[in-house]
C-alpha positions in Angstrom: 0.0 0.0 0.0 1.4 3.0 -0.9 2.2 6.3 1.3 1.6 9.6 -0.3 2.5 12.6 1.5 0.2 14.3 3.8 -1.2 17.8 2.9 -1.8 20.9 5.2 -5.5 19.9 4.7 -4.8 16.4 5.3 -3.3 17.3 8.8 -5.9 19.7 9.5 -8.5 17.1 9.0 -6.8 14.3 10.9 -6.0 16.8 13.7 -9.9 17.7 14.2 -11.4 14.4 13.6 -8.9 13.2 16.8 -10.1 16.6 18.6 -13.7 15.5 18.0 -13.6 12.0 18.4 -11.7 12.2 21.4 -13.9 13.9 23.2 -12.6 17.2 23.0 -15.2 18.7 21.9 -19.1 17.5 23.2 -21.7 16.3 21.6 -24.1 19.3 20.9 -21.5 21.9 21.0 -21.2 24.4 18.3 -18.2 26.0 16.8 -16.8 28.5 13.9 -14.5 28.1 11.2 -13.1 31.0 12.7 -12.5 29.4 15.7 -11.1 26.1 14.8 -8.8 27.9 12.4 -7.6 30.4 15.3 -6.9 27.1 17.4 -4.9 25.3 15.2 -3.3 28.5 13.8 -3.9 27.9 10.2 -6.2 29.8 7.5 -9.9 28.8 7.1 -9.1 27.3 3.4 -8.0 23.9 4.8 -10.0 23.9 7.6 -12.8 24.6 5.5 -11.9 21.5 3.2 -11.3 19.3 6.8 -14.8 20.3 7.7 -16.6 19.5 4.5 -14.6 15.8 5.1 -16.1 15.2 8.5 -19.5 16.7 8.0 -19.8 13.4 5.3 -18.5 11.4 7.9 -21.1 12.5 10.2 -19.3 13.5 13.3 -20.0 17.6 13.0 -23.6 18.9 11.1 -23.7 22.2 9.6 -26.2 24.4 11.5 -27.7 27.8 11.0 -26.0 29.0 14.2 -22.9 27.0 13.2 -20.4 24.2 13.2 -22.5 21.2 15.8 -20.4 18.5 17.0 -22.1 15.0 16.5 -19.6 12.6 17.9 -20.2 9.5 17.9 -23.1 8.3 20.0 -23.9 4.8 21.8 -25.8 3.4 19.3 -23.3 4.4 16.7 -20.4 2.7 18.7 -22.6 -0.3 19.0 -23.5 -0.4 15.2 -19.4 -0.2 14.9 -18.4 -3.0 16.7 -21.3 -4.9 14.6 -20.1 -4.1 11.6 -16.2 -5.0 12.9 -17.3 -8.1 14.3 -18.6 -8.8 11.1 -15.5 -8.3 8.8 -12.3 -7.7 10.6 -11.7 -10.8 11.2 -11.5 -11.1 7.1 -8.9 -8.5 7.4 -7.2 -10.8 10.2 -7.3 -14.3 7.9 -5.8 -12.5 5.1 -3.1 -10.9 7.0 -2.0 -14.8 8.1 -1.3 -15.5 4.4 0.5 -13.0 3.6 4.2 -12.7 2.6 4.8 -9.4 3.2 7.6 -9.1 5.7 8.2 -5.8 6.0 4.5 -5.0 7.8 4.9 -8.4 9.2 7.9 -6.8 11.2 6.0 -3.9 11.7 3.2 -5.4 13.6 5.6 -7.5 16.0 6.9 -4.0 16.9 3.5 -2.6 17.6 2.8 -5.4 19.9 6.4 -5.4 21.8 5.9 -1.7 22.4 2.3 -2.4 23.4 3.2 -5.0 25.9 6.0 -2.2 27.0 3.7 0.4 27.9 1.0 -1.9 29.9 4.0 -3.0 31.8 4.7 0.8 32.5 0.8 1.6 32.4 0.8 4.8 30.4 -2.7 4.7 28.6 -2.0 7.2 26.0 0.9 5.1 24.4 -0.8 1.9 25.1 -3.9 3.2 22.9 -1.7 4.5 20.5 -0.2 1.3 19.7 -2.8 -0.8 19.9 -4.3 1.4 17.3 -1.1 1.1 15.2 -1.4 -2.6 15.9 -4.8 -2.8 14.3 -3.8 -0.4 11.5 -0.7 -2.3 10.8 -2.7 -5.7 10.6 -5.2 -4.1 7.9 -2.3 -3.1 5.8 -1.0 -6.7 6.3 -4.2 -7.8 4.8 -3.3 -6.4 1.4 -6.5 -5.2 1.0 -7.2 -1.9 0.4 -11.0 -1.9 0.5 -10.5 -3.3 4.0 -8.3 -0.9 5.1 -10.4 2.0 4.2 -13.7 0.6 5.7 -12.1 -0.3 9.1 -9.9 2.3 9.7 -12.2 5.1 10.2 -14.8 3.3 12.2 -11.1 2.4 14.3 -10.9 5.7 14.6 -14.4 6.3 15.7 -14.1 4.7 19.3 -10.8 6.4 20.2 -12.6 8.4 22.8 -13.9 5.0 23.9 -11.4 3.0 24.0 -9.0 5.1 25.9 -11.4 5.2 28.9 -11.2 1.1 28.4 -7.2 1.1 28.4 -6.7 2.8 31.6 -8.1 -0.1 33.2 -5.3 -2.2 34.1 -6.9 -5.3 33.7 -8.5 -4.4 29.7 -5.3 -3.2 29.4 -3.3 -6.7 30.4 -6.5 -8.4 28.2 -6.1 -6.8 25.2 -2.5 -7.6 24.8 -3.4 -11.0 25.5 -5.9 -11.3 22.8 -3.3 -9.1 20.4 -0.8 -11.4 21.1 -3.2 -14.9 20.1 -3.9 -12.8 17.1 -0.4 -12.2 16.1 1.0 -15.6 16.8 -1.9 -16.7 14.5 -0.5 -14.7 11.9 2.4 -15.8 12.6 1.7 -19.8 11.9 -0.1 -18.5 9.1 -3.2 -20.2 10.6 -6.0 -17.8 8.7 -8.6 -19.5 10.7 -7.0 -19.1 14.1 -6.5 -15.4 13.5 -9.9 -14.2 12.7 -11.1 -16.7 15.1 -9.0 -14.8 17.9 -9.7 -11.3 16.2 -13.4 -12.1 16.5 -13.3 -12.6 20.4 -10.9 -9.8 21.1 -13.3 -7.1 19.1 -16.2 -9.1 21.0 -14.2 -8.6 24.4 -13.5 -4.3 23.5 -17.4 -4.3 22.8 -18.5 -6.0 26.0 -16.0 -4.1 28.2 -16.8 -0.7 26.6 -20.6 -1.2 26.3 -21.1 -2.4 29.4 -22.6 -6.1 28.5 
């Protein structure tokens, strides 16, 4: 998959989209372009584009009165983990067959450095890689179409998943299930590893939603 270099609207966007979906921002709350331009300290031009970007991804609406953050909601999280439950372990079986060495290496680095930072309990690292190990393993997949559906709804539960991570004991069960995933891959067992993705995405659901 290739890299292309990111623009000053590409940063813009990802830099509000982690704003918003973080939880910077709450549901309901409504903004300017002005404003989010004067806060990142850029002109209105990309920030205009960025906006345009997320209002099709439904986390901000444009309003009469201005910019409304939408988020995402509980029944949209629930609806995500649905839908993830229902293809990422495809993206898992197909990262077990393939050669590619390279993001192979990649995602046992994303894992080690995982396991480093729940030994040191720093949540903000720890969701940071295991993002980058779930990124990593959709790359690995060699499927582009998978990549860009999972991704974003990835991205979606950041806000989520970061209240998961700083509990210790999500934190310590995560890396277990990222680890049966990876040494799946590892045999090349395609089975084993969307078997193994399936319960670890069913696990994140359960913990975050409560069930």
């Amino acid at each position: 998959m290739e890299h292309r270099t990111v623009s000053l609207a590409d940063q813009v966007f990802e830099r509000l989209e982690t704003d918003i979906l973080s939880g910077k921002y709450n549901r309901g709350d409504v903004m300017t372009e002005g404003k989010f331009a004067d806060d990142l300290g850029v002109s209105r031009t990309p920030v205009r584009e960025a906006l345009r970007r997320l209002e099709q991804e439904h986390v901000i609406e444009m309003t009469a009165r201005g910019i409304m953050i939408l988020g995402v909601t509980e029944k949209d999280l629930a609806d995500i983990y649905e839908i993830r439950l229902s293809i990422e372990g495809i993206a898992a079986s197909r990262a077990a067959v393939s050669d590619n060495q390279e993001i192979f290496a990649q995602l046992k680095e994303a894992l080690d450095l995982q396991a480093y930072y729940v030994e040191k309990k720093d949540p903000d690292r720890i969701k940071f890689q295991d993002s980058l190990f779930h990124e990593t393993l959709y790359r690995l997949s060699g499927s582009t179409v998978l990549y860009d559906t999972l991704l974003p709804l990835h991205k979606k539960v950041q806000k989520f998943r970061r209240v998961a991570v700083q509990s210790e004991s999500r934190a310590e069960a995560s890396l277990a299930e990222h680890r049966a995933i990876f040494e799946a891959i590892e045999k090349k067992d395609a089975d084993a590893a969307a078997k193994a993705m399936k319960a670890h995405i069913e696990n994140a659901r359960n913990h975050i939603l409560g069930r």
